[in-house]
N, C-alpha and C positions, 0 to 999 in steps of 0.2 A: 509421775505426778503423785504427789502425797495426796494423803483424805485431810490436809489441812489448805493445802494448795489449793484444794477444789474448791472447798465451802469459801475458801476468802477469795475465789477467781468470782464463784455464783455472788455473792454478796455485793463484789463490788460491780459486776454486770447489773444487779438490779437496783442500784443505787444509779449507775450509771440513766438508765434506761429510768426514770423516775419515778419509780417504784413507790409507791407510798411508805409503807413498812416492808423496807428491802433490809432492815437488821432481823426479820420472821423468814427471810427466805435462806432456803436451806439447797445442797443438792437433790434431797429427797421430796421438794415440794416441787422443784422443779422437773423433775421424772413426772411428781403427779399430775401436772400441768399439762406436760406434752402428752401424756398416756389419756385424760380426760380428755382435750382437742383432740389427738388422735378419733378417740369414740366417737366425739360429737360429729368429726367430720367424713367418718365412714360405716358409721354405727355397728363394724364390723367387731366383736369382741375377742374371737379368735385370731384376728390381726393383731388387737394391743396384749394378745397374751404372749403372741410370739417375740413381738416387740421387745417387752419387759422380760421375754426369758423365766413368764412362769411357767413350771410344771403342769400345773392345774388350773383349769378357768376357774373354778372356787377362789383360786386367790385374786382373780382377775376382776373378778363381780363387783368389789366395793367399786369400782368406777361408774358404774352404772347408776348411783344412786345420782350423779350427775345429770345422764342424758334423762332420766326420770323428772329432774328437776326443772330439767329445763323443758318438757312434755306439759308439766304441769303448766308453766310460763305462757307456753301456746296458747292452751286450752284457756287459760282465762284470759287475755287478747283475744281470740276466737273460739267462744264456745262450742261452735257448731260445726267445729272444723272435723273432729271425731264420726258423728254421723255422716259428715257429706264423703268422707273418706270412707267408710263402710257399707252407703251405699253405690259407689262404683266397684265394689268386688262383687 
């Protein structure tokens, strides 16, 4: 498979699939995709490191600014979800 093959298979998957702006999707956004869901849905970071085959969690981190984001998302839908959570430990 060519690196031309790939982006026009991803492209037309996400055109496919009704992508809004699937001419912005890339192979490389689609790595980021899965590696972000990966997080959010194991919050385990050295799983999406081995995943992606970094070397180093440092490279692995910018994902996180994700599950941060969506921490934030919580908190303001439930403010007080923070302390109720910190006082059961």
């Amino acid at each position: 498979m060519t690196t031309t093959y790939a982006r026009q298979f991803v492209k037309r998957s996400a055109q496919k699939a009704g992508i809004a702006e699937w001419e912005r999707v890339s192979p490389h956004t689609f790595r980021h995709t899965c590696a972000t869901e990966l997080l959010r849905e194991t919050g385990n970071l050295r799983l999406v490191q081995v995943a992606l085959g970094h070397s180093s969690v440092s490279t692995t981190q910018r994902y996180t600014h994700i599950a941060a984001a969506d921490l934030e998302r919580v908190m303001s839908v439930r403010p007080g979800l923070l302390q109720q959570a910190a006082s059961t430990v």
